[in-house]
C-alpha positions as a Markdown table, in Angstrom:
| # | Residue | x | y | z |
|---|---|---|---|---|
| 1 | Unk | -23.0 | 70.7 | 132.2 |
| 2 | Unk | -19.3 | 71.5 | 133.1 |
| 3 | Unk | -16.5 | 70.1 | 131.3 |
| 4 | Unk | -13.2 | 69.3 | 132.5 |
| 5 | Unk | -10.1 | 69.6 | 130.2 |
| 6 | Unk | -7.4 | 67.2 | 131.8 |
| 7 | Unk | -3.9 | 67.4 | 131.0 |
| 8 | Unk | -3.8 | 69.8 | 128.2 |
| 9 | Unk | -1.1 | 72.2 | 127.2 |
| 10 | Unk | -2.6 | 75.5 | 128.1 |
| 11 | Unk | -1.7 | 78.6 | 126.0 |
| 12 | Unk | -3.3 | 82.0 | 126.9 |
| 13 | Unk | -1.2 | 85.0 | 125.4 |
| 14 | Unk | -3.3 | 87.6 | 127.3 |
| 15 | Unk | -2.4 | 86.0 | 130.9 |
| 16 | Unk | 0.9 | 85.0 | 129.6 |
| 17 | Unk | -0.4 | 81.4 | 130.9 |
| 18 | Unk | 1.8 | 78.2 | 128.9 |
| 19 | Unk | 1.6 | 75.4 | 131.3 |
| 20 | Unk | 0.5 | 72.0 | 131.6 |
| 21 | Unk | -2.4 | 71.3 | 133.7 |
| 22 | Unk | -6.0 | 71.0 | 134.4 |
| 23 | Unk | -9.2 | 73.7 | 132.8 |
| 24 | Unk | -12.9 | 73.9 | 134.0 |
| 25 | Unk | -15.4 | 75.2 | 132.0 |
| 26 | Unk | -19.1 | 75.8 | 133.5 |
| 27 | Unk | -21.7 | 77.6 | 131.0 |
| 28 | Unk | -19.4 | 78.0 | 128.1 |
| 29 | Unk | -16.6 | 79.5 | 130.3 |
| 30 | Unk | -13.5 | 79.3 | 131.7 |
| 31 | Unk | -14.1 | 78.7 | 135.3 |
| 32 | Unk | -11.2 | 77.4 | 137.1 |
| 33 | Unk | -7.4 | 76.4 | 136.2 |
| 34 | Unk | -5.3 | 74.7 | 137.9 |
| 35 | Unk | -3.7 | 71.0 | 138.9 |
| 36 | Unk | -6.1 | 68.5 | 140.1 |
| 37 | Unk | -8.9 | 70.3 | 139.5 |
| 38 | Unk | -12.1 | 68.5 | 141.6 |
| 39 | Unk | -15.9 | 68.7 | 139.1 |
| 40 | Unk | -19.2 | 67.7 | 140.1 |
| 41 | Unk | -20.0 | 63.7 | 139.4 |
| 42 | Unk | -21.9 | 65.0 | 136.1 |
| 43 | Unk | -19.6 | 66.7 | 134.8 |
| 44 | Unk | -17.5 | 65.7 | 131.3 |
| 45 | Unk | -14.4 | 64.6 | 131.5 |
| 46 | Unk | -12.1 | 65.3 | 128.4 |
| 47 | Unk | -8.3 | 63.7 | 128.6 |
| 48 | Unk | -6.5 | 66.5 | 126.7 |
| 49 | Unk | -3.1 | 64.9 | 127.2 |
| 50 | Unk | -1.1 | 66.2 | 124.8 |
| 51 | Unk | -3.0 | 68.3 | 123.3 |
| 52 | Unk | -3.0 | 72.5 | 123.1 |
| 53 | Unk | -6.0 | 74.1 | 125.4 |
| 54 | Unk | -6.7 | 77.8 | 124.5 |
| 55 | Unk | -9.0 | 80.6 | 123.2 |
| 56 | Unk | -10.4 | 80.5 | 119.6 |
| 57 | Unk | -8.5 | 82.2 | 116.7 |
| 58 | Unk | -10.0 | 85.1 | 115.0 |
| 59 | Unk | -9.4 | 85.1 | 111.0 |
| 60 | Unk | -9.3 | 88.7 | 109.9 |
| 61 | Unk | -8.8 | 87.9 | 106.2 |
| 62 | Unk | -11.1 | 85.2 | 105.6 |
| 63 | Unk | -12.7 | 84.5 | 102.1 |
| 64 | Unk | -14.3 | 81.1 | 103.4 |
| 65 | Unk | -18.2 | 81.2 | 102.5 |
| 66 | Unk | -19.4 | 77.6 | 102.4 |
| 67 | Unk | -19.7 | 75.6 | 105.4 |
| 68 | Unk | -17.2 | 72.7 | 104.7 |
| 69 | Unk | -14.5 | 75.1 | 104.5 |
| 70 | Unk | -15.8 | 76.4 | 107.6 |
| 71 | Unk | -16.1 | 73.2 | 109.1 |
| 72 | Unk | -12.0 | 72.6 | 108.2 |
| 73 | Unk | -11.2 | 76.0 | 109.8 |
| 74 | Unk | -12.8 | 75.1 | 113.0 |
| 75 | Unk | -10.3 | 72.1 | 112.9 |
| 76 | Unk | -7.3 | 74.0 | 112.8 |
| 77 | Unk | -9.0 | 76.0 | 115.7 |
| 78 | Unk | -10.6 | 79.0 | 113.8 |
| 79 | Unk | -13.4 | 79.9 | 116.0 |
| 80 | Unk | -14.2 | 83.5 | 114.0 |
| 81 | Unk | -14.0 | 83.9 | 110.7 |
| 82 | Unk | -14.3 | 87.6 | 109.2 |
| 83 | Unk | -14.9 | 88.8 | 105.4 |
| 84 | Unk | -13.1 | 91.9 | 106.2 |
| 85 | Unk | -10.5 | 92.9 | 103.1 |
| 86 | Unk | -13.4 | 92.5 | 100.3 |
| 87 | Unk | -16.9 | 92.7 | 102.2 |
| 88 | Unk | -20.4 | 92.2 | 101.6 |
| 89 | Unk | -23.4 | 94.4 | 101.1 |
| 90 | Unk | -26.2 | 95.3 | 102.0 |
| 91 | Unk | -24.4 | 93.7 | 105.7 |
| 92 | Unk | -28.2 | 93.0 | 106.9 |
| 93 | Unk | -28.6 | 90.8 | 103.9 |
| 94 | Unk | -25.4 | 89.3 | 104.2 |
| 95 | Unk | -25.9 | 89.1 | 108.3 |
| 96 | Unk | -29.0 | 87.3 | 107.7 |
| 97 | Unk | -27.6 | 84.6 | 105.4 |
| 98 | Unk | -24.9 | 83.8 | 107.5 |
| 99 | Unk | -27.5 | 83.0 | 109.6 |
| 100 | Unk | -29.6 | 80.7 | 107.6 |
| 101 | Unk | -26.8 | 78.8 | 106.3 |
| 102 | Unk | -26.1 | 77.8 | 109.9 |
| 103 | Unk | -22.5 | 78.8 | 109.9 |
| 104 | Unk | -20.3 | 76.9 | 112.6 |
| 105 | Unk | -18.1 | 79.7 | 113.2 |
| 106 | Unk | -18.8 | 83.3 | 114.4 |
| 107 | Unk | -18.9 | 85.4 | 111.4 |
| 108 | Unk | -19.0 | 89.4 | 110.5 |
| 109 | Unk | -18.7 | 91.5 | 107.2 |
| 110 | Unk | -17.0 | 94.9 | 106.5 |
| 111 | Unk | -19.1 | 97.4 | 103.9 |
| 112 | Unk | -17.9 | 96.8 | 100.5 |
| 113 | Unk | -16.3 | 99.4 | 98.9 |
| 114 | Unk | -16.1 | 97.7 | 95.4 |
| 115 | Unk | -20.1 | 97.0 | 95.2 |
| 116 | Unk | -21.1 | 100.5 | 96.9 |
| 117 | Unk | -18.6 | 102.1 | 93.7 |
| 118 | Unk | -20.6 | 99.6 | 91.2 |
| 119 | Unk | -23.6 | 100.6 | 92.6 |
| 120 | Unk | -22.4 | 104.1 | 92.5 |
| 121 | Unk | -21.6 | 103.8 | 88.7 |
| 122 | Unk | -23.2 | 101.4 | 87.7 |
| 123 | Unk | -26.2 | 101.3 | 88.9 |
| 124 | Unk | -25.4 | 97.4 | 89.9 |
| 125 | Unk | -27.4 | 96.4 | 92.7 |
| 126 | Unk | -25.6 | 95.0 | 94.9 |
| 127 | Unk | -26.4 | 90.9 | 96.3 |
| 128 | Unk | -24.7 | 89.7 | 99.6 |
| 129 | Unk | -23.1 | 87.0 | 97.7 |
| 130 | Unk | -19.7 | 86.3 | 97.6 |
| 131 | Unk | -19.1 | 85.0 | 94.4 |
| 132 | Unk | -21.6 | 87.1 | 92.7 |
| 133 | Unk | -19.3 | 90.1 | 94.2 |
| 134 | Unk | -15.9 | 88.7 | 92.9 |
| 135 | Unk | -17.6 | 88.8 | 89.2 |
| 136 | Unk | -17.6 | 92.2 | 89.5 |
| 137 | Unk | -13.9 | 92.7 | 89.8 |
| 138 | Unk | -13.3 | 92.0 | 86.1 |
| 139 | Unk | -15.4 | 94.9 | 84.9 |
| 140 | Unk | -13.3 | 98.1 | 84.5 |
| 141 | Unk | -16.6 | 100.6 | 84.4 |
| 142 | Unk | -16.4 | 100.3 | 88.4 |
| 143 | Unk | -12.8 | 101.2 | 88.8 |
| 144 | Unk | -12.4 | 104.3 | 86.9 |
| 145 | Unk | -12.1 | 107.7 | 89.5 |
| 146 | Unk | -15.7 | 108.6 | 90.4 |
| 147 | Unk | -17.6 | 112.2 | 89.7 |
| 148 | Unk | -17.8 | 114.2 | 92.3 |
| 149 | Unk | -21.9 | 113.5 | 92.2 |
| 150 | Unk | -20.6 | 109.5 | 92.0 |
| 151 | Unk | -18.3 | 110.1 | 95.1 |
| 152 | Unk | -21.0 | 111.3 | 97.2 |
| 153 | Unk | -23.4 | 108.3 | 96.7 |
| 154 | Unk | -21.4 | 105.5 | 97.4 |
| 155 | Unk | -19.9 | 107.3 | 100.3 |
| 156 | Unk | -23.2 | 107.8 | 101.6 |
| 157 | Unk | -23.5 | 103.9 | 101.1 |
| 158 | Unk | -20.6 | 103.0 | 103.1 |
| 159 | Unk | -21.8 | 105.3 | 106.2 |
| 160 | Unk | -25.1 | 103.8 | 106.0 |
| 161 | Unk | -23.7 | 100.1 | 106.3 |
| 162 | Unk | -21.6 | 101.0 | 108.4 |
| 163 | Unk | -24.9 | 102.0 | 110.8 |
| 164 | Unk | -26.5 | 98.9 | 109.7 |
| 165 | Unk | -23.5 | 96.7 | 111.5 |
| 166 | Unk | -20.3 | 96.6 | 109.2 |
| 167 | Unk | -17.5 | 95.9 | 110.8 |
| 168 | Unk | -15.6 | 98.6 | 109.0 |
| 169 | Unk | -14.5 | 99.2 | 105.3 |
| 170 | Unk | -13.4 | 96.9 | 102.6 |
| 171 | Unk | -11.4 | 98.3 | 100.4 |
| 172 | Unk | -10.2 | 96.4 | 97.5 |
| 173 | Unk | -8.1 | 99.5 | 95.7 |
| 174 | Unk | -5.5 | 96.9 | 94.6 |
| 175 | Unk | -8.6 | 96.3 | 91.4 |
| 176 | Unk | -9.4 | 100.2 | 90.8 |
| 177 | Unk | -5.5 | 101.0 | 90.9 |
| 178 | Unk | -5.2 | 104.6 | 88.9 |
| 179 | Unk | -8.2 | 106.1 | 90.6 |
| 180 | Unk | -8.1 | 109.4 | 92.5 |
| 181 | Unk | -6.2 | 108.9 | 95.6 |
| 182 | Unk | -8.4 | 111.9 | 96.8 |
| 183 | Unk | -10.8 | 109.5 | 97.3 |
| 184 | Unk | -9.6 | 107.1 | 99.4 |
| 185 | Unk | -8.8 | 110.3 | 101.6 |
| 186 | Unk | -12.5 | 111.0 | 102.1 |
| 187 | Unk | -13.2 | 107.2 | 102.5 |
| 188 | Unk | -10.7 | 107.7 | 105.1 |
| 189 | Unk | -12.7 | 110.6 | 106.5 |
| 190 | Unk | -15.5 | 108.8 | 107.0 |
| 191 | Unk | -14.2 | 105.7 | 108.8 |
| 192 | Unk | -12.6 | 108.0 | 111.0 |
| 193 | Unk | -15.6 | 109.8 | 111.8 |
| 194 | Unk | -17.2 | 106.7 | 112.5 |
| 195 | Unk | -14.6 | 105.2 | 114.5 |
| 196 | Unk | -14.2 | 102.3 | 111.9 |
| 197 | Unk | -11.3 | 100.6 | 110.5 |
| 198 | Unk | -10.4 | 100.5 | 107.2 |
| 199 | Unk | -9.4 | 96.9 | 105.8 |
| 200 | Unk | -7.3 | 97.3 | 102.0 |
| 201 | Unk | -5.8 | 95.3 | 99.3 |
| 202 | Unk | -3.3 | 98.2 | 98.4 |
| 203 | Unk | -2.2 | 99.2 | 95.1 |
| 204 | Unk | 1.0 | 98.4 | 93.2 |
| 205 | Unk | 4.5 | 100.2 | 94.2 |
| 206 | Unk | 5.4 | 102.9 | 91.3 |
| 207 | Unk | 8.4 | 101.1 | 90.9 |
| 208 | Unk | 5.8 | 98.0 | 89.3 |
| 209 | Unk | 3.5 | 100.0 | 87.8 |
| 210 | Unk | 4.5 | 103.4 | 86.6 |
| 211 | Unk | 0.9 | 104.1 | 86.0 |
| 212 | Unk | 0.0 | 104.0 | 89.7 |
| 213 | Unk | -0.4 | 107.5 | 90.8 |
| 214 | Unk | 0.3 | 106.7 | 94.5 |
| 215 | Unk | 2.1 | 104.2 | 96.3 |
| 216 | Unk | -0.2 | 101.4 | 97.8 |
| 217 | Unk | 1.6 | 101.6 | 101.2 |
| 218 | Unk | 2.4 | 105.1 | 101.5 |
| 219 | Unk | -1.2 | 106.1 | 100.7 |
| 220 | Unk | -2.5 | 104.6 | 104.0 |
| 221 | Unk | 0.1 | 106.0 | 105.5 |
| 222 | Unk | -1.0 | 109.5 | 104.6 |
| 223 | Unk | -4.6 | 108.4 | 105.0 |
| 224 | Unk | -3.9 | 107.5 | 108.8 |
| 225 | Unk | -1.7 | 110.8 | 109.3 |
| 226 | Unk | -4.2 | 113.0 | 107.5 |
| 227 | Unk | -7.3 | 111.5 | 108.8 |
| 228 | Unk | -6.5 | 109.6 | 112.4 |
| 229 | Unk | -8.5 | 106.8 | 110.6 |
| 230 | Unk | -7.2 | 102.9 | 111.9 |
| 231 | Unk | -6.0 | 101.5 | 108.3 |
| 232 | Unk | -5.3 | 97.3 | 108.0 |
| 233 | Unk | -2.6 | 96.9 | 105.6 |
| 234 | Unk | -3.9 | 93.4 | 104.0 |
| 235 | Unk | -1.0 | 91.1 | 102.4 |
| 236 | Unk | 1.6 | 92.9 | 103.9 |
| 237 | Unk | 2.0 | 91.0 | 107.3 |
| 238 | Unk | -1.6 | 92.0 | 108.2 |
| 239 | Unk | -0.1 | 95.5 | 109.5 |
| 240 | Unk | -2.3 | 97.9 | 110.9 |
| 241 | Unk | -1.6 | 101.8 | 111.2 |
| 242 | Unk | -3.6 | 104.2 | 113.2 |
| 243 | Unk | -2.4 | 108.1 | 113.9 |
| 244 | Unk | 0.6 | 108.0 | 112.0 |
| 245 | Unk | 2.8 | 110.6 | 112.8 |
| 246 | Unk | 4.4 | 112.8 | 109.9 |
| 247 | Unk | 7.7 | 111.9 | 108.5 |
């Protein structure tokens, strides 16, 4: 059935479009704009006066698992809602109970750094659970730099999820803060060979943590210049670097 959206504010920042006036939609899309639009006699009518008409929002950071919170987001006009900054794994498990739980909104996962490093050295199988994930951030076994043997397994982990239909990399380095920042580099490595973006909560400045052995922000920096790798900066304006030249 078509639907008519009558007298609605409509605001599209790809066609530049922020006008009053008239939106058809026939099989879930946008089929005509204009004033005084004409529909067939079947068609829905919806008076949108004084309301805003325009595309879905696309939450990049979202930590929203249950369906009431989804249901809320949808209200404020969330129509995508990714787990992108911590992830999930294994993505096919995660992919499938997104499914089941009949999620209102579109939904996607980045490959979790934090449970492929547990797994790595821990042994911790991982569950595609968000909650059960977010225990694991107060155990400092995970967090410590990885052996070289280490390194190499839960990078291998990461490439395979990101076959199975991750969305990129999570990367919560802001909880494993004095590891080897030679390892983000070949995290970095392997997104850019897989032309996927990196999503990270960063690490302390120096300056507020003397401990920290590199700079949260300038390590993606270096990771996008070294690399070519596209790096999200979470937190920090949701800034995203890709092929940063050299300073």
């Amino acid at each position: 059935m078509d639907t008519l959206l009558r007298g609605g504010r409509v605001i599209d920042p790809k066609t530049e479009t922020d006008r009053i006036t008239d939106l058809l939609l026939a099989d879930g899309r946008v089929a005509a704009l204009g004033d005084g639009l004409t529909v067939p006699a079947d068609a829905e009518v919806v008076d949108a006066t004084g309301l805003i008409v325009g595309p879905g929002f696309v939450d990049l950071h979202s930590h929203v698992h249950s369906i009431a919170g989804q249901r809320l987001q949808a209200m404020d006009g969330v129509t995508t809602a990714l787990d992108l900054e911590a992830g999930l794994m294994p993505i096919a498990e995660a992919l499938a109970r997104a499914a089941a739980d009949g999620r209102p909104l579109n939904y996607g996962f980045s490959a979790s750094w934090s449970q492929a490093r547990a797994y790595a050295h821990l042994d911790r199988v991982p569950v595609a659970d968000f909650t059960a994930s977010m225990d694991l951030l107060g155990k400092p076994e995970w967090q410590r730099s990885s052996s070289p043997a280490e390194r190499r397994r839960w990078l291998g982990l990461l490439e395979d999820e990101l076959g199975a239909g991750a969305l990129g990399i999570g990367v919560l380095m802001g909880y494993a803060p004095r590891s080897d920042p030679d390892e983000y580099l070949d995290l970095s490595r392997l997104a850019a060979a897989a032309h996927a973006p990196t999503f990270t909560h960063v690490r302390e400045l120096i300056e507020a943590d003397p401990r920290t052995p590199i700079d949260g922000s300038e390590e993606l920096v270096r990771a996008a210049a070294e690399t070519g790798a596209a790096m999200h900066h979470c937190h920090v304006n949701s800034t995203s670097l890709r092929h940063v030249d050299r300073v």
